[in-house]
Structures are given as structure tokens and as C-alpha cells.
Backbone as numpy.savetxt, mean C-alpha at the origin, in Angstrom:
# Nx Ny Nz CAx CAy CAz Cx Cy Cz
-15.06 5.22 -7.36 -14.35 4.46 -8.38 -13.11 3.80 -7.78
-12.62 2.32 -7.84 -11.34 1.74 -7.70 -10.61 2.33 -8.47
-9.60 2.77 -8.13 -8.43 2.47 -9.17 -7.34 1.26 -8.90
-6.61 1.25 -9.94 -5.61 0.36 -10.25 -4.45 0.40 -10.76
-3.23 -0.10 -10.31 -1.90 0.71 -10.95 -1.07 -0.37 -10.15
0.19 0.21 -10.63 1.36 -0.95 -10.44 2.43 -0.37 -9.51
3.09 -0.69 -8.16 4.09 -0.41 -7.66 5.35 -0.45 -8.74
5.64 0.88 -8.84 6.74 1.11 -10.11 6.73 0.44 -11.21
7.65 0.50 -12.21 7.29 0.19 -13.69 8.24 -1.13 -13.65
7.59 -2.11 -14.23 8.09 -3.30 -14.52 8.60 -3.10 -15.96
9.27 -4.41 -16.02 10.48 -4.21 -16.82 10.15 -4.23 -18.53
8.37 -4.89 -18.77 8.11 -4.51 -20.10 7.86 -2.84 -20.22
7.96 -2.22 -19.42 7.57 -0.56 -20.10 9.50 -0.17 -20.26
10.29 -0.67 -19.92 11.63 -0.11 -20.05 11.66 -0.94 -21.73
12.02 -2.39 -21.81 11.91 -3.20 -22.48 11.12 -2.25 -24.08
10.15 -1.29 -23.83 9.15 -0.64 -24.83 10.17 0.51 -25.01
11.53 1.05 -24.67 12.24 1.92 -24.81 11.78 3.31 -23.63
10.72 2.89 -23.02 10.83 4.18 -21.87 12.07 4.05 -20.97
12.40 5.63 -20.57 13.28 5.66 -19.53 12.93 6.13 -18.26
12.10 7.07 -18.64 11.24 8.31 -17.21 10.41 7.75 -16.73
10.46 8.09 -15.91 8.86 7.34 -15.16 7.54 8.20 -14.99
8.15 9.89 -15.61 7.35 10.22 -15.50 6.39 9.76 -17.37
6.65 9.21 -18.08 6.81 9.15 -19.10 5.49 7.41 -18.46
5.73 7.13 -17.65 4.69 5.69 -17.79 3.44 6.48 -17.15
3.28 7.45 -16.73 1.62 7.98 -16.63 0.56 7.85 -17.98
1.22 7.81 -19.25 0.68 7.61 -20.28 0.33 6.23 -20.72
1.78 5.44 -20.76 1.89 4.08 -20.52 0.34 3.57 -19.92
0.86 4.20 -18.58 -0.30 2.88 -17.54 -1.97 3.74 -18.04
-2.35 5.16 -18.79 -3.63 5.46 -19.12 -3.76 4.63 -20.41
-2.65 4.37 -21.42 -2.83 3.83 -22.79 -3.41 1.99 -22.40
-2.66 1.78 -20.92 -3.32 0.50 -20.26 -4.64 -0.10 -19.99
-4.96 1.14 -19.55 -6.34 1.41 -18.79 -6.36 1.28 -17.64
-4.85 1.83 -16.71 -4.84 1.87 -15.43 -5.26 3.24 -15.39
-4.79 3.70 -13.73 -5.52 5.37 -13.36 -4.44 4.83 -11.71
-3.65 4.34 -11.42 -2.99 4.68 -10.50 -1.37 4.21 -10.57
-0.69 4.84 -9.62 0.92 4.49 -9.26 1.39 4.47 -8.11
2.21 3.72 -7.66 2.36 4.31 -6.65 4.27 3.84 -6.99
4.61 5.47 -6.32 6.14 5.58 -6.82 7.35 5.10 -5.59
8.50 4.12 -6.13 8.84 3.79 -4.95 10.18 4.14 -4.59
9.89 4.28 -3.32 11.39 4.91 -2.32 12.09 4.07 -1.49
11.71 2.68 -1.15 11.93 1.77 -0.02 13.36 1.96 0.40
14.44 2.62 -1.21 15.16 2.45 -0.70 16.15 4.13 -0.02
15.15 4.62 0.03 15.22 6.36 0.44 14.39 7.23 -0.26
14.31 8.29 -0.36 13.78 9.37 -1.37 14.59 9.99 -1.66
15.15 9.87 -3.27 16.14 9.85 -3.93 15.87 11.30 -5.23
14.46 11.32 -5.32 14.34 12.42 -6.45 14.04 13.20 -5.53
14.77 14.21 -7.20 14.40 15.61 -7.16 13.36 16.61 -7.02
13.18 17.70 -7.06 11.95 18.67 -6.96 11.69 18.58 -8.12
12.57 19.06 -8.96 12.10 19.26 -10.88 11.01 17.62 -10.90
11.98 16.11 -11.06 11.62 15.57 -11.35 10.10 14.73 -10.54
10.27 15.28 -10.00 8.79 15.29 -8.72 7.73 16.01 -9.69
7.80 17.10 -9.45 7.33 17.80 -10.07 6.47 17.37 -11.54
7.48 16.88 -12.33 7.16 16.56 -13.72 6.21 15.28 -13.61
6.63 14.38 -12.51 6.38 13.40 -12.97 4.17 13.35 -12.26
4.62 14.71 -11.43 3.13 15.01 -10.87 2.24 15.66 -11.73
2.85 16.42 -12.66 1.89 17.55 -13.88 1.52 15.80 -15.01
2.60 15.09 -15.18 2.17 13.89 -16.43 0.53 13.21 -15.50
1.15 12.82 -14.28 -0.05 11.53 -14.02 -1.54 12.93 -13.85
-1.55 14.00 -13.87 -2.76 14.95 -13.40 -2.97 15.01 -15.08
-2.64 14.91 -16.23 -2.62 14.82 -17.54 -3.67 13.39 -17.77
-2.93 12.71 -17.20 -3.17 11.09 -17.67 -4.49 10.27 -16.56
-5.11 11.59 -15.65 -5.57 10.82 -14.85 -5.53 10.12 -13.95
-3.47 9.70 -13.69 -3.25 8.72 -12.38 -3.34 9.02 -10.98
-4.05 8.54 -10.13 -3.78 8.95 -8.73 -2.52 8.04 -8.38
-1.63 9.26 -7.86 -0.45 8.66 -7.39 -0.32 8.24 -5.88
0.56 7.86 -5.25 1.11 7.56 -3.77 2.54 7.39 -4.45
2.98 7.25 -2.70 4.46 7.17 -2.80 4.82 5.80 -1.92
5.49 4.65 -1.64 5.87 4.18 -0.97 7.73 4.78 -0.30
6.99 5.19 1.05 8.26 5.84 2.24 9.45 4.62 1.95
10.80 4.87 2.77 11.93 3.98 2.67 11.65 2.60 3.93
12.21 1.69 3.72 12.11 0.60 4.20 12.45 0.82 5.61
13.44 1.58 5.59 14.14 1.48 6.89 13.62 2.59 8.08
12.43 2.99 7.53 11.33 3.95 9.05 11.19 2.91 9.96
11.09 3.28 11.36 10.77 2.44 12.14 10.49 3.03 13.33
8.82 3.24 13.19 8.06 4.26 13.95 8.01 3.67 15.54
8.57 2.80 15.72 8.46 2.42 16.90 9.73 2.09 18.14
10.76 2.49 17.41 12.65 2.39 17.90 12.11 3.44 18.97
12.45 2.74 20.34 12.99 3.45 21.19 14.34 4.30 21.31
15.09 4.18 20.62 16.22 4.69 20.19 16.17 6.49 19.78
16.61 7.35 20.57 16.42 8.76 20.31 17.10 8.70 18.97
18.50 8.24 18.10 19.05 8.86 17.24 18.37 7.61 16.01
17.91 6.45 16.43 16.49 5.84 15.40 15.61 6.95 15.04
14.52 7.32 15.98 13.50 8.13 15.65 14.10 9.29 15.00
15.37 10.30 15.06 15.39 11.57 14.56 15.64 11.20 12.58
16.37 9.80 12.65 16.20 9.30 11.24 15.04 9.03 10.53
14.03 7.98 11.87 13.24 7.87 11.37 12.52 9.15 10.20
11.97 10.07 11.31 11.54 11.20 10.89 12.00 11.86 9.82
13.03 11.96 9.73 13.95 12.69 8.39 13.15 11.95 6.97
13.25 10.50 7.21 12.68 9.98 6.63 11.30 10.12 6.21
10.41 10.14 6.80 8.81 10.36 6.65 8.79 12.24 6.60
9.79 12.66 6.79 9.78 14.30 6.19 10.16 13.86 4.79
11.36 13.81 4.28 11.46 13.47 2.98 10.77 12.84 2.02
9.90 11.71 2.30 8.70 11.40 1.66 7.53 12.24 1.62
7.14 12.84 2.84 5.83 13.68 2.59 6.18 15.10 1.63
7.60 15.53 1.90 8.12 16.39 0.86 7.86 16.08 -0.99
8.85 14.83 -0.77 8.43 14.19 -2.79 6.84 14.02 -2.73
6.07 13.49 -1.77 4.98 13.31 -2.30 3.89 14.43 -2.42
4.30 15.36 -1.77 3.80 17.08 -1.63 4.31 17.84 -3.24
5.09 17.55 -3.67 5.60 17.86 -4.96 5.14 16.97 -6.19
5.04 16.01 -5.74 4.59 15.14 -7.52 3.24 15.34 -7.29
2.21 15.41 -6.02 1.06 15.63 -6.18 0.13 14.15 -5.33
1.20 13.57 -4.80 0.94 11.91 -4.42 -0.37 12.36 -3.21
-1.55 11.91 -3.13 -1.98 11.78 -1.91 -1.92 10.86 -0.56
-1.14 9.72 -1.07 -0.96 8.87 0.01 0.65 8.84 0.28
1.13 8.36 1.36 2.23 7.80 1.80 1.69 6.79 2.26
2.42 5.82 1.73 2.72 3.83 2.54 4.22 3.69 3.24
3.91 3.60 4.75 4.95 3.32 5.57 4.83 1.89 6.46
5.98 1.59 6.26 6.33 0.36 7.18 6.17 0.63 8.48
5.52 0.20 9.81 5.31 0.52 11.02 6.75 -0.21 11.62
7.76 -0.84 11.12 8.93 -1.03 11.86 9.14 -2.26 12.59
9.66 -2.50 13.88 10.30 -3.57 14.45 10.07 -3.35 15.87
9.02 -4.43 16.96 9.25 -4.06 18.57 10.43 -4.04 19.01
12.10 -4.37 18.09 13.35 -3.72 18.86 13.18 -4.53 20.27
12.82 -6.11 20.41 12.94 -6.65 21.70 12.04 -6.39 22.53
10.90 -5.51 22.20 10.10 -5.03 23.04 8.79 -5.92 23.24
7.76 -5.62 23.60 6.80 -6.68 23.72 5.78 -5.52 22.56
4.94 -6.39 21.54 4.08 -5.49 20.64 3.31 -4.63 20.71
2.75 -5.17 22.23 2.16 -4.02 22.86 2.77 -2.45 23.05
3.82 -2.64 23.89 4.70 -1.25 24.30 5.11 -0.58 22.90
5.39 -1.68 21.65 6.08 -0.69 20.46 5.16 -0.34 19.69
3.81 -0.65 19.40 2.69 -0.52 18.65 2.23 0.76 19.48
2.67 1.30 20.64 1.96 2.46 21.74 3.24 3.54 21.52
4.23 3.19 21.18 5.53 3.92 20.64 5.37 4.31 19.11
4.81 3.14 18.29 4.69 3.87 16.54 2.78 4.84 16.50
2.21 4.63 17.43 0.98 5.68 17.42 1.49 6.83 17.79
2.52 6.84 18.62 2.88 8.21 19.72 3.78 9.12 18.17
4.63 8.04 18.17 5.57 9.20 16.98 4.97 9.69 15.55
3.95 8.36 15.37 3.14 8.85 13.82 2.18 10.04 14.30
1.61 10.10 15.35 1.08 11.55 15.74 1.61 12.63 15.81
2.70 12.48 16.59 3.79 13.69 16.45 4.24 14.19 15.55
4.52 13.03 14.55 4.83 14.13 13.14 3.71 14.57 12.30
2.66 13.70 12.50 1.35 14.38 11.59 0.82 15.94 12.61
1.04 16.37 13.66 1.11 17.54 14.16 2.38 18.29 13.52
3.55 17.70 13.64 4.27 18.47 12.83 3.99 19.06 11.82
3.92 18.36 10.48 3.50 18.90 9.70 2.05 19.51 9.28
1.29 18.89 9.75 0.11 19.71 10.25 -0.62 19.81 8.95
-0.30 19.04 7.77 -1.43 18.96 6.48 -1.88 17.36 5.84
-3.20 17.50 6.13 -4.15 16.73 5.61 -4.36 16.07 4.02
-3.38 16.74 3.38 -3.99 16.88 2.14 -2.75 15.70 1.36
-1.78 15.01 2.26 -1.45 13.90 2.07 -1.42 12.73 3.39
-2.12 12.15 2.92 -2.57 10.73 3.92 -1.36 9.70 3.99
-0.86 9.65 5.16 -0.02 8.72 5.73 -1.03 7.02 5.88
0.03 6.14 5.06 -0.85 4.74 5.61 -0.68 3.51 5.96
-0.04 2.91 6.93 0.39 2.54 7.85 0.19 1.47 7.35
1.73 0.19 6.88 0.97 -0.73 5.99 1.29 -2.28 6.95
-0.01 -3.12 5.97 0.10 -4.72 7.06 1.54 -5.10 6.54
2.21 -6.08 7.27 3.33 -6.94 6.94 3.17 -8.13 6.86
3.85 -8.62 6.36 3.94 -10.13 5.55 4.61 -10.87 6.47
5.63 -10.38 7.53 6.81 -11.41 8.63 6.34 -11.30 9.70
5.82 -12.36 10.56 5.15 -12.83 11.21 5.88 -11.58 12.62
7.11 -11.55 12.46 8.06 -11.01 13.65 8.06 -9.38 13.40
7.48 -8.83 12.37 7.06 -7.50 12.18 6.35 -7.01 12.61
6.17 -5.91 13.25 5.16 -4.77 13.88 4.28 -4.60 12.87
3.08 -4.71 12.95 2.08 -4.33 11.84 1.32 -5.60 10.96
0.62 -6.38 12.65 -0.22 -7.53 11.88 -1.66 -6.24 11.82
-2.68 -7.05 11.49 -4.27 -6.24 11.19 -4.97 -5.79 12.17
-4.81 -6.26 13.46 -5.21 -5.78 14.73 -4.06 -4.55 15.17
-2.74 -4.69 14.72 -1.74 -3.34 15.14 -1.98 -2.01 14.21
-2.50 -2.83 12.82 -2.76 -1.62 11.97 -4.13 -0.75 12.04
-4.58 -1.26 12.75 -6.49 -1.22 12.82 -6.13 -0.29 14.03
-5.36 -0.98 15.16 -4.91 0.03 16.42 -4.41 1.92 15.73
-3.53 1.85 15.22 -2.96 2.98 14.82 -4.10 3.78 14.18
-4.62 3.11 12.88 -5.88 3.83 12.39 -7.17 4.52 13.12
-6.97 3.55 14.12 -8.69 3.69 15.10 -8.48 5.18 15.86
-7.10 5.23 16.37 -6.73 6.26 17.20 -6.01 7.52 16.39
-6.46 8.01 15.41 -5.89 8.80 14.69 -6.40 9.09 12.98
-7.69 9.86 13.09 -8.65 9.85 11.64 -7.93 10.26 10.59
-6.70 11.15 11.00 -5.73 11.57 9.60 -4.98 10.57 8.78
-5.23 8.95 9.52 -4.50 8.40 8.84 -5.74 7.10 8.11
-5.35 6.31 7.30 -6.02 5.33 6.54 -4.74 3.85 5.98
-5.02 3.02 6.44 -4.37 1.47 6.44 -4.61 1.31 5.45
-3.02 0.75 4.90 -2.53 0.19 4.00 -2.78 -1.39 4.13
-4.03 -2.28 3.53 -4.19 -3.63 4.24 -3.12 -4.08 2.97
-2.11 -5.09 3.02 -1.42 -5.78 2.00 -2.31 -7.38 2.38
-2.80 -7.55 1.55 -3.89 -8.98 1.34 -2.56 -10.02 1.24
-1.60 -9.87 0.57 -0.91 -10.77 0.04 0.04 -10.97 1.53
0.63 -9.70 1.85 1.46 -9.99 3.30 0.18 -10.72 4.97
-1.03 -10.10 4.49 -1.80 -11.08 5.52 -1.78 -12.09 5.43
-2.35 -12.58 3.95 -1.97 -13.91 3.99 -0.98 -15.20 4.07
0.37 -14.50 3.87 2.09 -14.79 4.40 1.73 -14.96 5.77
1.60 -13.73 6.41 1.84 -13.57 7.74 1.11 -14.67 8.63
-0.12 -14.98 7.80 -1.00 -16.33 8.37 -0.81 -17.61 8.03
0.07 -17.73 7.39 0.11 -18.78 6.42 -1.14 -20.04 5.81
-2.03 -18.71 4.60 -2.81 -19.09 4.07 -4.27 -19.32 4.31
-4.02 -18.20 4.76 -5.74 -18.15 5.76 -6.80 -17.01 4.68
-6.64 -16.71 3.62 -7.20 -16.27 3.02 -7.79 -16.64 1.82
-8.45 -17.61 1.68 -8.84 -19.12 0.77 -10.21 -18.63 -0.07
-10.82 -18.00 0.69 -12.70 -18.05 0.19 -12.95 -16.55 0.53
-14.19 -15.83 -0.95 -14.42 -14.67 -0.18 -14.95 -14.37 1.35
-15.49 -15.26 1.99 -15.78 -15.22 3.22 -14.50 -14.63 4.04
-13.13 -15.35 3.41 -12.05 -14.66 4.19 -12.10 -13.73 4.45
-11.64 -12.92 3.04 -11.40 -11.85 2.74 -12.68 -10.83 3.37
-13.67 -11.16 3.73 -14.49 -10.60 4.38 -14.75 -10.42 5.71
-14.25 -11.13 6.15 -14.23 -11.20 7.77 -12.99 -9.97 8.10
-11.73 -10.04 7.20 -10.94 -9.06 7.27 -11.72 -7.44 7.47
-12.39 -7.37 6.02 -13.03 -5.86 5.77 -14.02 -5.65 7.24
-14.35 -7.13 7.66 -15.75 -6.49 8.56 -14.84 -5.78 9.98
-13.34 -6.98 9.76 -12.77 -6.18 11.39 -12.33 -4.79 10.87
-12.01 -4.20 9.96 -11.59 -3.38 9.70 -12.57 -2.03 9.67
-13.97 -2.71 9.41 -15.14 -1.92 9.30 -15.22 -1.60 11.03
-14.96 -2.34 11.80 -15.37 -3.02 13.35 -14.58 -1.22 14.23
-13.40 -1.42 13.20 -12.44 -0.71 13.74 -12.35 0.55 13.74
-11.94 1.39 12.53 -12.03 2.28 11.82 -13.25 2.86 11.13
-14.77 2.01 10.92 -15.95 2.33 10.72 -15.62 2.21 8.77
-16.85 2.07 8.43 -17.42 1.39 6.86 -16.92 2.91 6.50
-16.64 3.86 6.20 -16.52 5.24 5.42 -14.83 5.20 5.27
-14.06 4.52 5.93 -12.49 5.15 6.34 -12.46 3.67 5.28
-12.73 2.59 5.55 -12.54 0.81 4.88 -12.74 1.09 3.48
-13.81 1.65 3.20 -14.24 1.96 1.54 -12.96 2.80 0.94
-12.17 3.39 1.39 -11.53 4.42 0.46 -10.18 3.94 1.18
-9.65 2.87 2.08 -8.42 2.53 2.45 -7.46 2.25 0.94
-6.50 2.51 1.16 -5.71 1.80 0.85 -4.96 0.43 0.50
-4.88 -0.39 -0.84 -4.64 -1.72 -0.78 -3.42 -2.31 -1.63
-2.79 -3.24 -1.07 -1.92 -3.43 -2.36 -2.38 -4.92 -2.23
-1.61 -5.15 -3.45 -2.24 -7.04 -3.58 -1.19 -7.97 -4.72
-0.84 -8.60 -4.30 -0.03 -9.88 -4.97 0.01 -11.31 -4.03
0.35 -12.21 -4.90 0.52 -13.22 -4.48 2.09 -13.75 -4.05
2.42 -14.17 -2.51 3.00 -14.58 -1.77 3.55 -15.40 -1.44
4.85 -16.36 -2.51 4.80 -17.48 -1.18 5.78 -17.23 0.49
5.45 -18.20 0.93 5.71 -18.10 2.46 6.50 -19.49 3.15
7.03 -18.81 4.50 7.22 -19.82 4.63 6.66 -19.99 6.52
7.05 -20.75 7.55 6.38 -19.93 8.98 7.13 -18.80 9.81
7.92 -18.32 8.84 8.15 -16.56 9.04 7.38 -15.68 8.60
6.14 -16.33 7.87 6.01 -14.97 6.96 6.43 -15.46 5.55
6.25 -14.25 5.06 6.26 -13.73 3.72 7.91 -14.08 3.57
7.54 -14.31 2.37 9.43 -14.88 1.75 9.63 -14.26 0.34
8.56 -14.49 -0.64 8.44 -14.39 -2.05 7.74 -13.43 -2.61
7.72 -12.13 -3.01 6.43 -12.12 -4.06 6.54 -12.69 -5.38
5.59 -13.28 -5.91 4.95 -14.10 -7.13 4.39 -13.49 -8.03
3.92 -13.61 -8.97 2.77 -13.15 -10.48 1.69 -14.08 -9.84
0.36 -13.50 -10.77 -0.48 -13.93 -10.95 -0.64 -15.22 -11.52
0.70 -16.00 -11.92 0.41 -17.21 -12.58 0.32 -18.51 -11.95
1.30 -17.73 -10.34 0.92 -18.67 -9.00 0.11 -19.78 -9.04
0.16 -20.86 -8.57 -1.30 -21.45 -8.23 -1.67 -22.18 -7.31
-0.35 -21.88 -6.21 -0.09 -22.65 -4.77 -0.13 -22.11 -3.80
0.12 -20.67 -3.54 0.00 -19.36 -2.53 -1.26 -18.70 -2.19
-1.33 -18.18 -3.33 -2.25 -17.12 -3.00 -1.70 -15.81 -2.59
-2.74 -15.19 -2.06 -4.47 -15.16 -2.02 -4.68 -14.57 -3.77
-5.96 -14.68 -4.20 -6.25 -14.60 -5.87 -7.40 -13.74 -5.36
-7.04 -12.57 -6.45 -7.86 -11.39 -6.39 -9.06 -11.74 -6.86
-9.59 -12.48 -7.62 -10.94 -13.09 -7.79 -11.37 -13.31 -6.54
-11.19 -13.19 -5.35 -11.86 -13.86 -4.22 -12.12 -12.76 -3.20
-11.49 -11.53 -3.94 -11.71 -10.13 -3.01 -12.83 -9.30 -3.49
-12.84 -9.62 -4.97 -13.72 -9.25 -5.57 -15.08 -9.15 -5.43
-15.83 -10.15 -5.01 -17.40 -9.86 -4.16 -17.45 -9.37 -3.36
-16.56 -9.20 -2.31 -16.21 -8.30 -0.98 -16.45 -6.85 -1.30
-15.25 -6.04 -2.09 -15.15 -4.94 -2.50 -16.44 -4.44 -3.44
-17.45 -5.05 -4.37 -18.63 -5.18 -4.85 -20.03 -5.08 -3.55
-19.99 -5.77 -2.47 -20.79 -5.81 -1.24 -20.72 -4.87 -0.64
-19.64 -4.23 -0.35 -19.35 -2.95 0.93 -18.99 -1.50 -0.03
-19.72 -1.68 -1.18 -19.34 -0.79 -2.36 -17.68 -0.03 -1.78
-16.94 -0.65 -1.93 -15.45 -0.30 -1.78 -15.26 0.53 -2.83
-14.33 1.62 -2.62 -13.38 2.35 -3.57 -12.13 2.46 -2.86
-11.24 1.49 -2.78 -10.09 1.46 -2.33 -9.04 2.09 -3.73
-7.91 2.81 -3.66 -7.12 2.31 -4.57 -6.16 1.14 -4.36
-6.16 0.11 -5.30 -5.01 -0.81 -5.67 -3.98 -1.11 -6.25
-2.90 -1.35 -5.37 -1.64 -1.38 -5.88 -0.87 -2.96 -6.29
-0.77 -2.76 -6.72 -0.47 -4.48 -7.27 1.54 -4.33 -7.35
1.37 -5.59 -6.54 2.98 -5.58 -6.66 3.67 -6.58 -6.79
2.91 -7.65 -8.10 3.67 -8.76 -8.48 4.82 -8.63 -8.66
5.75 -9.59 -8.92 7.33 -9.69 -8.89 7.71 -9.37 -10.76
8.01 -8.28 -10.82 8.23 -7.66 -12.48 7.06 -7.81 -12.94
5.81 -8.14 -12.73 4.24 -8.27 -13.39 3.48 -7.15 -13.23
3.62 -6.43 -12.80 2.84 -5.22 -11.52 2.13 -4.59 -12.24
2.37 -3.89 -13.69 0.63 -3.35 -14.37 0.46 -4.49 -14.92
0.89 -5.73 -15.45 -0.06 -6.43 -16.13 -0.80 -6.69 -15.48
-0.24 -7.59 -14.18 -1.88 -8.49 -13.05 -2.13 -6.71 -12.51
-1.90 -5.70 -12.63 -2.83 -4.80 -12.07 -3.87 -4.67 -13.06
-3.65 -4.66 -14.47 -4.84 -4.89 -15.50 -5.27 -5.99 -15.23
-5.11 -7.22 -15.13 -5.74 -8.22 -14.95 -6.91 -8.47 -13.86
-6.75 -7.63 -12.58 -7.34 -7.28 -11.77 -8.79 -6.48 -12.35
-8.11 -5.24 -13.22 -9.46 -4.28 -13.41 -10.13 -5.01 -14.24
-9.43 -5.64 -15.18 -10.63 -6.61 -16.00 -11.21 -7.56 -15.16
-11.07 -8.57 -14.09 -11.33 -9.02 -13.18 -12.54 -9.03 -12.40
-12.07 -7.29 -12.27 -13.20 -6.69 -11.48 -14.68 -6.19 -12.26
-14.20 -5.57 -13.69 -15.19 -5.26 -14.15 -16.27 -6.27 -15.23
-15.58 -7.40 -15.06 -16.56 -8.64 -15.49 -17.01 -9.55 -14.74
-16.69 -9.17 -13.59 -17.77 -9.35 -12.37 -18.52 -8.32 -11.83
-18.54 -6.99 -12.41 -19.56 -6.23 -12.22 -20.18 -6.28 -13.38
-20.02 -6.58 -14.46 -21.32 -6.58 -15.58 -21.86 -8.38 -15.74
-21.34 -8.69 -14.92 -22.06 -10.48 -14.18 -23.20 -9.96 -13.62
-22.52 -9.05 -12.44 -23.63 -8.98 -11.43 -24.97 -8.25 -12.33
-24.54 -7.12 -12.96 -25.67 -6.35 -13.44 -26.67 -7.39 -14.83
């Protein structure tokens, strides 16, 4: 089964008088979503209690959760007193997400720091191993996500690298930051397919089906990613209608995270309806 859910709560569920977030697990089931993913970009800021609570609501409501890690990991800093932050960091997330019940972590793979992509992409495999020995449990999946800025560590061949060499982990593909990062190379399902097949190429068809995805529309500029957009876009892209036969072909069960700009469960509903009237097309 896909699921579907919204990177944190946009501003109509506050707007409806909610305050908690653990309080939108109901929200996004009364939706007809079934996922969340809770965000930290800018640290991991909650508590155990509220971890906690907000993990017993979505196991109530059905949501599979994730967590998005803090912005500022950067698995690939040569820098000894970088990495001991880094780490603190990706400890503190696998902690909240060990407590609310999250099975995934989404981390930023960081910055080559002047380096050539090669040497720092061989630096963020070395340290994301080291701490997945550290902690030494399976039972939350680290997932190593694409970027949208062309000058960022973590185009689809760096993320495919990390994944290929390390089965505990599963890629975070962001459709919307590939297509930034390319500027607009994701037009026709054929695109979007050639993606899944390198990814299949890489990591093998069993790890691709159950990856990890988030998805919005992008504008850009030739840095990269500049904007995220809504679904009402009609100049950017990429449009989830066009991923849709893809994920239907390679019977995908990814979960999806949708992270329009304040839109994020609506176009994440818009998506599942999307999806599921092109599966009762097909049938």
C-alpha cells in the first residue's frame, strides 16, 4: 500500500483551532491520509512525553510516521568538531524518532566543504556507516535524501552510491529537488521512469518499491531549487500525474511525503485521489 501525508501541518489544520500535532494524526485519518512525516530541520526540539504522545495518536489513527533530521547534518565535513555535531545530531533524531514510533529518518547528505564529490560522497558513506554500527538498530531506517542545489552533495547517482553500499539504509528520492537540480528534466512519465529504472539498476526492484519519496513542485533557477510551490503551479513542475503510471508499473509502495509550500495535506490528498483514479482507470 502507498501511503500519503504531509511534511508537518499546514496552516489550515491550525486555522481549524488545532494546536498539537499530536492532535493532526486524526486530522490527516479524518483526510484520508495514513502518513507524516514530523519536522526537525531546524534541530530536535521535542520532548520524550511529547514524542511519545504524538506516537500512541498516529498508531490510533493508522499514520506511518518519519521524522525529517536538522538541516545542518553534514555527513561528509571533514572537520573532526563538524562530524562530532554532526552525529549528536542524527543521535537526537534517531532518539525522537525511536520514541514517537517514526520508522524512517530523512537526512540531508551535506556539502563537499571544497572537496571534489567524489572524496565527500566516500566521507558521508564512511560516517553514515559508523553511526548505523553505532547504534546498531534496524528498526528505524535512515534515508539519505536527493537535493534540489545543483552545488549540494546528494544528486541520484550520490544517493544511489550510499544506498547500494549499505542495505540498512533506503533513499529518500525528492522528485521535485531532481527536477530543480536538472532544471526540468522531468516532463513525461518516461522521465520519471528512467529515474526508478536507475534506481532499480542500483539498489535492486525490492529496496525502489518501498523507498522513500517526497514530492512538490519547484521553481528553480541554474542553482537549483529556489522555491517550493502548490500544486496550482503550472510552469515548474514536475506534476504527480506523471509519476503515477510509473509507481502503478513497478507495483511501488513507496511512502509519500508531499511538501508543498503551506499546501502539504491538501496536494498530499490530491495526490491519493490522483492515484486512486488512475487505478480504477486502469482496472
Amino acid at each position: 500500500m502507498i501511503r500519503f501525508g504531509p511534511a508537518g501541518n499546514e496552516p489550515s489544520f491550525y486555522e481549524q483551532g488545532y494546536k498539537n500535532t499530536f492532535e493532526a494524526m486524526k486530522w490527516l485519518q479524518d483526510m484520508g491520509l495514513n502518513a507524516y512525516e514530523y519536522q526537525s530541520g531546524r534541530g530536535v526540539n521535542i520532548g520524550e512525553q511529547a514524542a511519545l504522545k504524538i506516537g500512541e495518536h498516529a498508531k490510533k489513527h493508522d499514520i506511518a510516521l518519519s521524522l525529517h533530521a536538522p538541516y545542518f547534518i553534514n555527513m561528509a565535513t571533514p572537520e573532526t568538531d563538524k562530524v562530532q555535531s554532526s552525529l549528536m545530531h542524527m543521535h537526537k533524531s534517531y532518539i525522537a524518532a525511536k520514541q514517537m514510533g517514526a520508522a524512517r529518518v530523512c537526512v540531508h547528505t551535506g556539502s563537499p566543504m571544497g572537496d571534489t564529490r567524489e572524496n565527500a560522497i566516500k566521507r558521508a558513506h564512511i560516517f553514515l556507516k559508523n553511526f548505523l554500527d553505532d547504534i546498531d538498530d534496524q528498526s528505524v531506517i535512515f534515508c539519505p535524501e536527493l537535493m534540489g542545489k545543483v552545488n549540494q552533495l546528494g544528486n541520484l547517482e550520490e544517493v544511489i552510491y550510499l544506498c547500494a553500499n549499505d542495505e540498512r539504509i533506503l533513499p529518500t528520492i525528492d522528485f521535485g529537488h531532481l527536477n530543480a537540480r536538472t532544471h526540468g528534466t522531468l516532463k513525461t512519465p518516461e522521465d520519471f521512469e528512467r529515474v526508478v529504472c536507475k534506481l532499480i539498476d542500483g539498489i535492486g526492484l525490492e529496496r525502489t518499491r518501498i523507498m522513500h519519496v517526497h514530492f512538490s513542485q519547484i521553481e528553480y533557477t541554474q542553482g537549483g531549487e529556489k522555491k517550493h510551490l502548490t500544486f496550482e503551479d503550472d510552469k515548474y513542475g514536475p506534476y504527480f500525474q506523471d509519476l503515477i503510471p510509473v509507481l502503478y508499473k513497478y507495483d511501488m509502495k513507496p511512502v509519500i511525503i508531499c511538501e508543498s509550500d503551506n499546501t502539504m495535506a491538501t496536494d498530499a490528498l490530491k495526490s491519493k485521489i490522483m492515484y486512486e483514479q488512475y487505478m480504477k482507470k486502469d482496472l
